[in-house]
GUDO-579179 format. One record per residue (C-alpha): residue in one letter; x, y, z. Coordinates in nm, 2 decimals, padded with zeros to 4 digits. Last residue first. Example, Ala and Ser with C-alpha at 12.3 -4.5 7.8 and 13.67 -1.06 7.14 Angstrom:
+------+--------+--------+--------+
! type !   east !  north !     up !
+------+--------+--------+--------+
!    s !  01.37 ! -00.11 !  00.71 !
!    a !  01.23 ! -00.45 !  00.78 !
+------+--------+--------+--------+
***
This chain:
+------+--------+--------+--------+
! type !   east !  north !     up !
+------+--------+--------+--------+
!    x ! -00.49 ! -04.23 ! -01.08 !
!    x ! -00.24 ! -04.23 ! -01.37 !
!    x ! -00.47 ! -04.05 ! -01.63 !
!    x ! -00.51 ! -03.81 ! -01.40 !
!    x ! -00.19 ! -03.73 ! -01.34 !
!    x ! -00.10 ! -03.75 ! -01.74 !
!    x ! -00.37 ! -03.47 ! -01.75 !
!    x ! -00.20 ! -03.24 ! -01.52 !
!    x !  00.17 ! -03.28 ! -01.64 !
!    x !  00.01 ! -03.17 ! -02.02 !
!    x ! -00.16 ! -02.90 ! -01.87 !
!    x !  00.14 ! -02.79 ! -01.69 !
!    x !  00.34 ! -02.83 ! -02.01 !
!    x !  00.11 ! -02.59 ! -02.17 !
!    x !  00.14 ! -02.31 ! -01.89 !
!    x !  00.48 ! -02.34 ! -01.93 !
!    x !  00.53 ! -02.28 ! -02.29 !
!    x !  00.28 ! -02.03 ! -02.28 !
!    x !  00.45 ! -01.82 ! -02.06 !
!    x !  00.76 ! -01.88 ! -02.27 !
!    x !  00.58 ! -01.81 ! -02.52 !
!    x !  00.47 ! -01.45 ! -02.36 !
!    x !  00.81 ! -01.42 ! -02.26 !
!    x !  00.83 ! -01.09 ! -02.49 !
!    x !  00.49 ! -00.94 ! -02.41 !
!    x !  00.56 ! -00.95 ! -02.05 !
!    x !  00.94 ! -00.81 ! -02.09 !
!    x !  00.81 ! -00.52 ! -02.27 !
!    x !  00.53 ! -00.45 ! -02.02 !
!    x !  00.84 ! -00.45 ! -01.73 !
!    x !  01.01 ! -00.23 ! -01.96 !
!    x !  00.72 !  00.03 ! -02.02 !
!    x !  00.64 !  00.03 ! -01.61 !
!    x !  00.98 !  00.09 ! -01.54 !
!    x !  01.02 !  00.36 ! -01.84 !
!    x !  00.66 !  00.48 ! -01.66 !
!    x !  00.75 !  00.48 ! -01.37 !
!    x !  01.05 !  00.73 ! -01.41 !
!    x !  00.92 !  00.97 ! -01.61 !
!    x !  00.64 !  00.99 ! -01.38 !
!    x !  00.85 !  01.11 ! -01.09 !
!    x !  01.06 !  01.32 ! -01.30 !
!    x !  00.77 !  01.49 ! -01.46 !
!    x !  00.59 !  01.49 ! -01.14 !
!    x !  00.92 !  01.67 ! -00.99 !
!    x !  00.98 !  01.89 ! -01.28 !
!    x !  00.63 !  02.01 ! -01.26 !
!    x !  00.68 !  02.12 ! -00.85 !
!    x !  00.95 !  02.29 ! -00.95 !
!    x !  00.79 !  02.48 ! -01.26 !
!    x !  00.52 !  02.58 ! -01.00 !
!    x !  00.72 !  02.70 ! -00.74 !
!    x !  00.91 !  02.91 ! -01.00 !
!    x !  00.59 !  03.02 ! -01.17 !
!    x !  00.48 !  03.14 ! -00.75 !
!    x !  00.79 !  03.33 ! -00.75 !
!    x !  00.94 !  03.23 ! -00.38 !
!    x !  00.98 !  03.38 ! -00.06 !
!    x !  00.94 !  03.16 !  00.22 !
!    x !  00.74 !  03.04 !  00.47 !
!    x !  00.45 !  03.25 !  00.34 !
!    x !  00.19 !  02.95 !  00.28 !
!    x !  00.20 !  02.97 ! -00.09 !
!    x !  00.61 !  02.98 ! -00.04 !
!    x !  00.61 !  02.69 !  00.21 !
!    x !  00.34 !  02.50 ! -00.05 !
!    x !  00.57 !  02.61 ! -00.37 !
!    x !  00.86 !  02.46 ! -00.17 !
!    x !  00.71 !  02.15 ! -00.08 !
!    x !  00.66 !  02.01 ! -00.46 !
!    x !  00.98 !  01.90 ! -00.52 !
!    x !  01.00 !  01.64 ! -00.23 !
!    x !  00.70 !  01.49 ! -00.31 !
!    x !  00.82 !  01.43 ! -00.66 !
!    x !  01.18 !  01.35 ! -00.57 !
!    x !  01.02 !  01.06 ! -00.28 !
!    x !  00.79 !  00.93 ! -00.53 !
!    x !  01.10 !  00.85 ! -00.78 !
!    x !  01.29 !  00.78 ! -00.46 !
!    x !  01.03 !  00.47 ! -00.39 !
!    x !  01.02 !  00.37 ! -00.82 !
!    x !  01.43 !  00.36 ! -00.80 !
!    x !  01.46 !  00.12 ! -00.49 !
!    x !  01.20 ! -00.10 ! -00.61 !
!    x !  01.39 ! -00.09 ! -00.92 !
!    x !  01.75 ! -00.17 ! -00.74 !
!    x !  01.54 ! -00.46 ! -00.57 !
!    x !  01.50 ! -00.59 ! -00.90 !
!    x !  01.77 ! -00.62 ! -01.02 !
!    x !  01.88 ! -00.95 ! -01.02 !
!    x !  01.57 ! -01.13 ! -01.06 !
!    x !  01.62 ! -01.24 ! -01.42 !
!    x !  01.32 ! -01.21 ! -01.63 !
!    x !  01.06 ! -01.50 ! -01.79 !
!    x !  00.86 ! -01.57 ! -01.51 !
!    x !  00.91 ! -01.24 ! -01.29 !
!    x !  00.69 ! -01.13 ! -01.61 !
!    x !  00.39 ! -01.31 ! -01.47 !
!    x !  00.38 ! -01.13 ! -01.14 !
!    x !  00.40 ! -00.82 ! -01.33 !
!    x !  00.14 ! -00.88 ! -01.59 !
!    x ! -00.10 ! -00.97 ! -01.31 !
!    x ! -00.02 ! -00.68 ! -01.05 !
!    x ! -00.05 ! -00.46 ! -01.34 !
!    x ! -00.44 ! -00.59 ! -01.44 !
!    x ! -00.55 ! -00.61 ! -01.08 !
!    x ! -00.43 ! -00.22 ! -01.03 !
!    x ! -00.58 ! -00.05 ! -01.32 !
!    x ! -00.91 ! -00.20 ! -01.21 !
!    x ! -00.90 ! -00.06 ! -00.86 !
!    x ! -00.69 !  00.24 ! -00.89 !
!    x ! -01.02 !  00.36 ! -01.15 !
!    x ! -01.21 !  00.26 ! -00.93 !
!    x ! -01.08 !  00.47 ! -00.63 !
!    x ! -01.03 !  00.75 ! -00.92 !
!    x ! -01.44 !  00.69 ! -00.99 !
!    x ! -01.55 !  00.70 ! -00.60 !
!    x ! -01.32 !  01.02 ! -00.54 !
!    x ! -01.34 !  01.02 ! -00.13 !
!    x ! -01.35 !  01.33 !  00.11 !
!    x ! -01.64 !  01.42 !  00.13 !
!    x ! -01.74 !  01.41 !  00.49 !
!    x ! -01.90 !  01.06 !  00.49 !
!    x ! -01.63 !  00.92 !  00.29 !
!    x ! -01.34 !  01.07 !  00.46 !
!    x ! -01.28 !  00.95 !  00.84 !
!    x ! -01.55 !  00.74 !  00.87 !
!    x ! -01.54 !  00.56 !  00.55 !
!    x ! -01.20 !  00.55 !  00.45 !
!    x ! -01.09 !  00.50 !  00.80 !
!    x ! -01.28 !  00.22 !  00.93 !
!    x ! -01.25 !  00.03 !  00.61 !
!    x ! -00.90 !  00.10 !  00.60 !
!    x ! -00.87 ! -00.03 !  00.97 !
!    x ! -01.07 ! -00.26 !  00.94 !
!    x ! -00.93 ! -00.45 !  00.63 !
!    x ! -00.62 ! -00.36 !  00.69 !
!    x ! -00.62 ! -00.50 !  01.07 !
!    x ! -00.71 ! -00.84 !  00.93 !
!    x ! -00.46 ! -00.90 !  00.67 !
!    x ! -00.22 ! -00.77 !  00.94 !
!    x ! -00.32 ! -01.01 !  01.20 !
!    x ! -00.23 ! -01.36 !  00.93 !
!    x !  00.06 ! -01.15 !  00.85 !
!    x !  00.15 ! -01.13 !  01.22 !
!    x !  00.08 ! -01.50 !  01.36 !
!    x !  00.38 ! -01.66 !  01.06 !
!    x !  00.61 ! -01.34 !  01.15 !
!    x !  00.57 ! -01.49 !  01.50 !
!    x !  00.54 ! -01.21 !  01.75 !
!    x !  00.83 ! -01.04 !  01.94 !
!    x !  00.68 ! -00.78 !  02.02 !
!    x !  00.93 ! -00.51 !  01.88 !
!    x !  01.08 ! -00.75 !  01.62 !
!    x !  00.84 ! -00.91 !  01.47 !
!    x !  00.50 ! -00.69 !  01.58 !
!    x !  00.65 ! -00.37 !  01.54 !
!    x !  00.84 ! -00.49 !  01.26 !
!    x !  00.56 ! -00.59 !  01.03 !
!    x !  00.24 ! -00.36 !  01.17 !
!    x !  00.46 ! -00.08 !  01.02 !
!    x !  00.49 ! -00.17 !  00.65 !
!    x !  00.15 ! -00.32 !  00.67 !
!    x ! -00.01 !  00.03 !  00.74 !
!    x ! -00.25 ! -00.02 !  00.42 !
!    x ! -00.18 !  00.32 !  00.34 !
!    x ! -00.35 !  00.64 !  00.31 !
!    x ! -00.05 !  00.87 !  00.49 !
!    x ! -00.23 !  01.03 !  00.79 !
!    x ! -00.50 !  00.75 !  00.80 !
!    x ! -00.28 !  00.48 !  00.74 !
!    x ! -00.03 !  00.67 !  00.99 !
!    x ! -00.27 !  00.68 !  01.32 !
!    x ! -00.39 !  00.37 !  01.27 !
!    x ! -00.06 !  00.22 !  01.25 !
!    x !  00.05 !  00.40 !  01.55 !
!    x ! -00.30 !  00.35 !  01.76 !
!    x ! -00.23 ! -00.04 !  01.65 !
!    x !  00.15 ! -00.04 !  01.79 !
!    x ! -00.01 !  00.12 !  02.11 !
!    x ! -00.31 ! -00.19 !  02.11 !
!    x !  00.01 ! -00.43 !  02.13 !
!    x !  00.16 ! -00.25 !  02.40 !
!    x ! -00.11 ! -00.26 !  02.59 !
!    x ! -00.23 ! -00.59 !  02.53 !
!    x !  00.09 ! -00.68 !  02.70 !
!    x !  00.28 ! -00.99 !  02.60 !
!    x !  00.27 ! -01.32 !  02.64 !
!    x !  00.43 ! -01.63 !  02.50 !
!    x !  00.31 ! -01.97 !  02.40 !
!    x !  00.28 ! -02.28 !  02.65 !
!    x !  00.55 ! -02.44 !  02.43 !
!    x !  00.65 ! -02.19 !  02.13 !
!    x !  00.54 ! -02.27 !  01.78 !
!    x !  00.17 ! -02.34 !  01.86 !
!    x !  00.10 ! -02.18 !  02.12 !
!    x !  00.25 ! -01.84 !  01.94 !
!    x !  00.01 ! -01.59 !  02.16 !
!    x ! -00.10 ! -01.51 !  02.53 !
!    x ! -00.23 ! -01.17 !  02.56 !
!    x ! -00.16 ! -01.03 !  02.92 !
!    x ! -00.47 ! -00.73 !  03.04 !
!    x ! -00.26 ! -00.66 !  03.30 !
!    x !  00.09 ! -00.53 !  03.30 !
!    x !  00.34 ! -00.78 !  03.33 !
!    x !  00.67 ! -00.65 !  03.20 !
!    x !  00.91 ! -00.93 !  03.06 !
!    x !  00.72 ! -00.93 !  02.73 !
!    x !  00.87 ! -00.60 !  02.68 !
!    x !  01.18 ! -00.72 !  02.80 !
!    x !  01.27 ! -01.00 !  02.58 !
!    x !  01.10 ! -00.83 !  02.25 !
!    x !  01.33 ! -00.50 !  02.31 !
!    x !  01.66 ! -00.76 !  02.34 !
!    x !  01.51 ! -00.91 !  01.96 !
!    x !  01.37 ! -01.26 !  02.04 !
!    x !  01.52 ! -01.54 !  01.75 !
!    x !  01.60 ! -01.59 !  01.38 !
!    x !  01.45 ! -01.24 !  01.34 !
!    x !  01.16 ! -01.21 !  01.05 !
!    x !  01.18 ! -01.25 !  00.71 !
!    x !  00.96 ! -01.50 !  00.63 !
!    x !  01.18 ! -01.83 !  00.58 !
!    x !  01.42 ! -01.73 !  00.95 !
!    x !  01.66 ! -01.43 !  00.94 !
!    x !  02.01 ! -01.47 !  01.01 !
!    x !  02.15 ! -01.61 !  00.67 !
!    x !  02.08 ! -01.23 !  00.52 !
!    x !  02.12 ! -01.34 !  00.14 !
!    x !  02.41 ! -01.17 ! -00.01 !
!    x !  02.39 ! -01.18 ! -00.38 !
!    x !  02.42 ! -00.79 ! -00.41 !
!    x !  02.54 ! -00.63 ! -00.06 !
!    x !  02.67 ! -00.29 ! -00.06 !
!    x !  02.46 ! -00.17 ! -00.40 !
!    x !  02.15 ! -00.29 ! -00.30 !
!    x !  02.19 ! -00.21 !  00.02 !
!    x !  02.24 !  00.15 ! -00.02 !
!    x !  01.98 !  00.13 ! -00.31 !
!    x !  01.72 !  00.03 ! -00.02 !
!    x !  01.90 !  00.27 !  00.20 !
!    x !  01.76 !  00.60 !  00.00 !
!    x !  01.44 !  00.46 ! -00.10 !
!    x !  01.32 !  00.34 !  00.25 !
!    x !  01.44 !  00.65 !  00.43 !
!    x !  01.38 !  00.90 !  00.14 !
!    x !  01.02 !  00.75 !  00.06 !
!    x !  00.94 !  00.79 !  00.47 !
!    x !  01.07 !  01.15 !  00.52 !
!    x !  00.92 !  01.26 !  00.22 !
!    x !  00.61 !  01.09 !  00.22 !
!    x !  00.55 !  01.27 !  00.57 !
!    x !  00.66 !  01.58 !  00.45 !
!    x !  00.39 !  01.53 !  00.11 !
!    x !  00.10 !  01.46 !  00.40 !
!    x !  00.18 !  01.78 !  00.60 !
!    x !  00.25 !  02.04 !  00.30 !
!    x ! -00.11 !  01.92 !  00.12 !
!    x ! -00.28 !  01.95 !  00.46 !
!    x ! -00.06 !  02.30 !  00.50 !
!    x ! -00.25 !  02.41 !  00.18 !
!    x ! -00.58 !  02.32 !  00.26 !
!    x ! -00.50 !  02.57 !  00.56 !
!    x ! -00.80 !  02.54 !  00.91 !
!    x ! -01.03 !  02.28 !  00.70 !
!    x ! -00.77 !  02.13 !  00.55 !
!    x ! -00.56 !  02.07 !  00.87 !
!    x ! -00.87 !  01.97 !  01.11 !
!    x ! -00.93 !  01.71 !  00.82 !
!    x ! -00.59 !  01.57 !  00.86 !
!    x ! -00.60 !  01.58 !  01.20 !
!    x ! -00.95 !  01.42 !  01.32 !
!    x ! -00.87 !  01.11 !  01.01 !
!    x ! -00.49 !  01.07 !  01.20 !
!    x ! -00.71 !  01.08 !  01.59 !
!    x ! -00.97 !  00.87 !  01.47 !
!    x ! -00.73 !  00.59 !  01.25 !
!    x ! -00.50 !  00.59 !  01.58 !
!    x ! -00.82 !  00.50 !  01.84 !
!    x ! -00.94 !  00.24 !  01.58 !
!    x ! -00.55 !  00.08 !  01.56 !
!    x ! -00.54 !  00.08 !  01.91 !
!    x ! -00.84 ! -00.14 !  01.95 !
!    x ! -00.81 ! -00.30 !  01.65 !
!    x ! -00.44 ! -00.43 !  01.82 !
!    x ! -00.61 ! -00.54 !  02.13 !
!    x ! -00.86 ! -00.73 !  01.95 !
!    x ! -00.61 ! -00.87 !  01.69 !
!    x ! -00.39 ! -01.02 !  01.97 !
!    x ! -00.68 ! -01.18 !  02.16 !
!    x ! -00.81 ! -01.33 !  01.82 !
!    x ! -00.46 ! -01.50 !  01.75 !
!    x ! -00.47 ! -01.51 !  01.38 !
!    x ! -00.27 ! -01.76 !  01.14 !
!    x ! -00.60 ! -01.96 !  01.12 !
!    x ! -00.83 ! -01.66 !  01.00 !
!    x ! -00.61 ! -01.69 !  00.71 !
!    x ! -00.79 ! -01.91 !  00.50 !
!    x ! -01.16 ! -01.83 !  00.65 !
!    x ! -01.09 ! -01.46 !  00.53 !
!    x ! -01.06 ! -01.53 !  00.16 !
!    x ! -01.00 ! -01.20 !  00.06 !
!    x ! -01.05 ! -01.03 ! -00.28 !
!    x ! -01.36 ! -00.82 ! -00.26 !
!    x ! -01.29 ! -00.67 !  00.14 !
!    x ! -00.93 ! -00.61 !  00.05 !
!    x ! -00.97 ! -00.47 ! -00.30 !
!    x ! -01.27 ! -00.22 ! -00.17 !
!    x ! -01.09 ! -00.14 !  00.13 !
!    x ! -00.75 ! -00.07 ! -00.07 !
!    x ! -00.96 !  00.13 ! -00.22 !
!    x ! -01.08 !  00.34 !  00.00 !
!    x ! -00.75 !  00.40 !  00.18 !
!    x ! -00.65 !  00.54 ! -00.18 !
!    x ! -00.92 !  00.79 ! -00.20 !
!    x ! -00.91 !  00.88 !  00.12 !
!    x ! -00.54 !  00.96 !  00.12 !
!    x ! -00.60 !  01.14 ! -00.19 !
!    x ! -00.85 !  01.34 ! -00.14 !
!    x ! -00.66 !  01.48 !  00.23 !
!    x ! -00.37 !  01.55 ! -00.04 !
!    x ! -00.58 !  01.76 ! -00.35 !
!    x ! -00.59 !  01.58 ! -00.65 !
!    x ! -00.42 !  01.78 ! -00.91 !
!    x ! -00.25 !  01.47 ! -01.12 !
!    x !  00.06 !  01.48 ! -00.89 !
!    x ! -00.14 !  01.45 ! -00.60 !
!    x ! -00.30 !  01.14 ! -00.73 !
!    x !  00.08 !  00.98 ! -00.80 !
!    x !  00.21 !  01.13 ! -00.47 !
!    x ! -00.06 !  00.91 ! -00.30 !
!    x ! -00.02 !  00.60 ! -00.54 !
!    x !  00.34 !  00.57 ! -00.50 !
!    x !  00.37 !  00.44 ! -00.21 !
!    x !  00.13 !  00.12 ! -00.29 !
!    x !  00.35 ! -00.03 ! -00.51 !
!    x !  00.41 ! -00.30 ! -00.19 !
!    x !  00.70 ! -00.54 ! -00.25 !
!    x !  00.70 ! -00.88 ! -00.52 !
!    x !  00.90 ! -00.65 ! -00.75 !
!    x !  00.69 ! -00.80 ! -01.02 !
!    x !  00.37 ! -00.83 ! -00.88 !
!    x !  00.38 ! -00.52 ! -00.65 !
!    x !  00.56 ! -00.26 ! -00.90 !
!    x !  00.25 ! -00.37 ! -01.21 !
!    x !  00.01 ! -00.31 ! -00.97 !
!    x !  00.17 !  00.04 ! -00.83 !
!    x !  00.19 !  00.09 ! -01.21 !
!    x ! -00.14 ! -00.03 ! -01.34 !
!    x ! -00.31 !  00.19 ! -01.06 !
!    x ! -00.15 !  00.50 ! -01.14 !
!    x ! -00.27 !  00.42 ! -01.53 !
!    x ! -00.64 !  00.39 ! -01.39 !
!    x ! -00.59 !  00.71 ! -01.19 !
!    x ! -00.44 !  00.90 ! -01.49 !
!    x ! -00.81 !  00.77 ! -01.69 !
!    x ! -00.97 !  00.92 ! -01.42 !
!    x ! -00.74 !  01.22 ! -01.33 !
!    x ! -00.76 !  01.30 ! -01.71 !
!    x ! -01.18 !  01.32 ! -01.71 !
!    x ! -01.14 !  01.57 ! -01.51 !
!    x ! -01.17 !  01.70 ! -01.11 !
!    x ! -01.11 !  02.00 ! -00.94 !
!    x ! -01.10 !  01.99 ! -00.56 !
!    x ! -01.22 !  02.13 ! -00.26 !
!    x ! -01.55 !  02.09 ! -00.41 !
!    x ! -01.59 !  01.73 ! -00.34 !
!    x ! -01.94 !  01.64 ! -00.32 !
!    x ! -02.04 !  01.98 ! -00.51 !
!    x ! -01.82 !  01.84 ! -00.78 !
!    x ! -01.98 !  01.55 ! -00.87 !
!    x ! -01.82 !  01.21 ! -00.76 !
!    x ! -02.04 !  00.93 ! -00.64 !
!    x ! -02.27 !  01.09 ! -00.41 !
!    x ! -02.26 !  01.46 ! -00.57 !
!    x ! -02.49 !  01.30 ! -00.90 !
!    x ! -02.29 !  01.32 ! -01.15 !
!    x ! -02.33 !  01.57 ! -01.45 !
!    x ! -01.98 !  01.72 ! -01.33 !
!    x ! -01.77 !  01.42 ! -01.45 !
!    x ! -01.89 !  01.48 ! -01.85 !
!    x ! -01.57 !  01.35 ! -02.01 !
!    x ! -01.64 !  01.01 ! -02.15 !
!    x ! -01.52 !  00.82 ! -01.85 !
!    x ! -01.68 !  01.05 ! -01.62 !
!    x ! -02.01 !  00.93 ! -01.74 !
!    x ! -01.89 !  00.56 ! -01.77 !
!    x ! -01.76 !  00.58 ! -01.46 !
!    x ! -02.12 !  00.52 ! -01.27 !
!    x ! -02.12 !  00.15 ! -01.41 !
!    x ! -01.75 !  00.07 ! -01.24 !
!    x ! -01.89 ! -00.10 ! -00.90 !
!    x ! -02.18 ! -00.30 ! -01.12 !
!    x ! -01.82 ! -00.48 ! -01.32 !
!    x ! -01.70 ! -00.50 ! -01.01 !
!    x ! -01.98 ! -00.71 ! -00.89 !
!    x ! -01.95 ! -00.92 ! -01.14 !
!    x ! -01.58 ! -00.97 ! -01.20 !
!    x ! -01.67 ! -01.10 ! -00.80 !
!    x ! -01.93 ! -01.32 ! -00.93 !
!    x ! -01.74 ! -01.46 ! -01.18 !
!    x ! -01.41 ! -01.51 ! -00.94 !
!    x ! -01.09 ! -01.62 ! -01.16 !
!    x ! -01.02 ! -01.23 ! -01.19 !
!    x ! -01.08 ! -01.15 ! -00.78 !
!    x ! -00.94 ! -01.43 ! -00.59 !
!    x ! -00.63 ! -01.37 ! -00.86 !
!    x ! -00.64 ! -01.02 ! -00.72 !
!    x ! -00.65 ! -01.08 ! -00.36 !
!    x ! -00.36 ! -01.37 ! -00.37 !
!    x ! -00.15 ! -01.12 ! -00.56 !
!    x ! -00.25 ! -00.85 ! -00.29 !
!    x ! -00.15 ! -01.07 ! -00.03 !
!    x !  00.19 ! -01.16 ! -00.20 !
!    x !  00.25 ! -00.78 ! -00.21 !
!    x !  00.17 ! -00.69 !  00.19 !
!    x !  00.43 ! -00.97 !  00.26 !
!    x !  00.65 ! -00.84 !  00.08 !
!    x !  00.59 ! -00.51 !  00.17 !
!    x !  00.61 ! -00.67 !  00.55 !
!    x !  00.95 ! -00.81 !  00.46 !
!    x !  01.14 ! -00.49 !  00.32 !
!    x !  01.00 ! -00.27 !  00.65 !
!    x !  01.15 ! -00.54 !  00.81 !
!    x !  01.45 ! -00.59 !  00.67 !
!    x !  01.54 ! -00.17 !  00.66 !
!    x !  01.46 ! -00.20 !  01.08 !
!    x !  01.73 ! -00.51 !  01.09 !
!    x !  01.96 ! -00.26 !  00.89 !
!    x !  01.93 !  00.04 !  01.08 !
+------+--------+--------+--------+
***
């Protein structure tokens, strides 16, 4: 239980540090502030309140009918995207579990929501990326095999959820918030767990990015097992490399797939220990592969899966967008001038804050679907205290990591000044 909580911790990490390095290739970019700056011109309508004049091809109503949209869910979506932002650069761990409840929570409508958010990590990834970086971490017979899966999973989780909404919108929304359920209570719930059991204990066993010190039993036999096509990988840290199955590798992409599309995540958080310590791949090899299978697989899925049929909100996907590069900023600054003690009890608090909300709002779905009996006002007022809670929650995180920021702002300044300084006395030396 453990080893599987490490992992899951490590690829978020992972997953974070990306999405630093994606933002700051997009805010010290000119021509990629330009670009967004021509992404955000059709919000200005919506921005001012009149989100129904659009055109259907970048957010009117007729385009996504099946549900209601405002001027609030824009400006909300902006504020959900400063949060996950703000819980990725100071947490260093993926904010991006929150964003789906967050949307849902604001009246968007599940199957919206995963598209929306699967869009825009797309739009982050494919703006911010410096592919020819990383391409050298990735074993190109390895990522095949994995798109491969990961393409067949995407199709199947895109098929389902839409078959669900079109058959019962209502068990679409009861499907996706189970699923966050299970997942936010597992990660949330044990992440406090080990907070609390093991403060100041640094796991000695696991090598500098969080992976196994060596093969996990499952990793030993799996590469044992030669079934044709074999993908050779790790030349370079193990002599004559190591092989493994394409097989199995495309089946961990089919399950990735298949939950980014379900869930409208990157699918980091799987790809991490499936590849570490089910394959027994090189934590080094598998970040480099995971950068890659996000951006096709949420490529793949937002557009394919939910774009074409309707099923994205171009402005909230925006509004995510911008909200997020400015949070992830101020939070990876404020790790600067704050201790680090805590911190993985608040990434414990903001996962069961989304866990609570999703949590609280399947009883007015069973009782809408007939499951059970239930007052629809007392449904409803349950569902509220769950997005009150949820958001209550973020935003008092949100507040005191903003607090912090504006506080160490001279120390910030401080540094950044004595950088300058140690920079020019360099050059003055050469």
């Amino acid at each position: 239980m453990r080893g599987i909580f490490n992992a899951l911790m490590s690829a978020s990490r992972a997953h974070a540090k990306w999405e630093l390095e994606m933002s700051n290739n997009i805010v010290r970019n000119r021509k990629h502030l330009l670009i967004l700056a021509v992404m955000m011109l059709p919000l200005i309508i919506p921005a001012i309140g009149h989100a129904a004049d659009l055109p259907a091809f970048i957010g009117g109503k007729s385009a996504y009918g099946p549900s209601h949209y405002n001027p609030v869910m824009f400006y909300g979506s902006m504020a959900v995207g400063v949060c996950a932002g703000l819980i990725t650069g100071c947490i260093g761990a993926g904010g991006g579990f929150v964003i789906t409840p967050a949307l849902m929570s604001l009246g968007v409508k599940g199957i919206l929501a995963v598209g929306t958010d699967q869009f825009h990590i797309f739009a982050k990834a494919i703006m911010g990326t410096v592919i020819h970086k990383k391409l050298g971490n990735v074993n190109v017979a390895l990522a095949i095999a994995f798109l491969v899966g990961s393409g067949i999973g995407v199709t199947a989780g895109g098929t389902l959820n839409r078959a669900l909404f079109n058959a019962n919108p209502v068990m679409s929304d009861f499907m996706i918030s189970s699923v966050y359920v299970v997942m936010l209570g597992f990660l949330g719930f044990y992440s406090m767990y080990d907070f609390l059991k093991s403060r100041g204990d640094k796991n000695q066993s696991q090598d500098v990015h969080g992976g196994p010190a060596g093969l996990t039993p499952l990793a030993v036999k799996l590469q044992k097992i030669n079934l044709a096509p074999m993908v050779t990988f790790d030349e370079d840290i193990t002599p004559g490399g190591r092989k493994i199955s394409g097989w199995f590798v495309a089946a961990c992409g089919a399950v990735v797939g298949f939950a980014a599309a379900i869930m409208g995540v990157g699918g980091g958080f799987l790809t991490f220990p499936m590849f570490v310590y089910g394959l027994g791949v090189s934590s080094f090899t598998t970040v480099g592969t995971d950068i890659l299978q996000i951006i096709f697989t949420a490529g793949y899925s937002s557009i394919a899966q939910y774009a074409i049929y309707g099923y994205i909100f171009y402005t909230l996907a925006m509004g995510m967008l911008v909200g997020s590069l400015l949070g992830i900023q101020i939070g990876a600054a404020t790790t600067k001038v704050v201790s680090g003690m805590y911190i993985r009890a608040f990434y414990a608090i903001a996962i069961l804050a989304g866990f609570v909300n999703r949590l609280f709002a399947l009883p007015e779905k069973m009782a809408q679907m007939g499951y059970i009996s239930m007052e629809a006002s007392t449904g409803k007022l349950l569902a509220d205290i769950g997005a009150w809670i949820f958001f209550g929650l973020v935003i008092v995180f949100a507040g005191w990591i903003i607090i912090s920021f504006i506080k160490g702002i001279p120390i910030l300044r401080a540094e950044s000044d004595k950088g300058a300084v140690t920079a020019g006395g360099k050059g003055v030396s050469h």
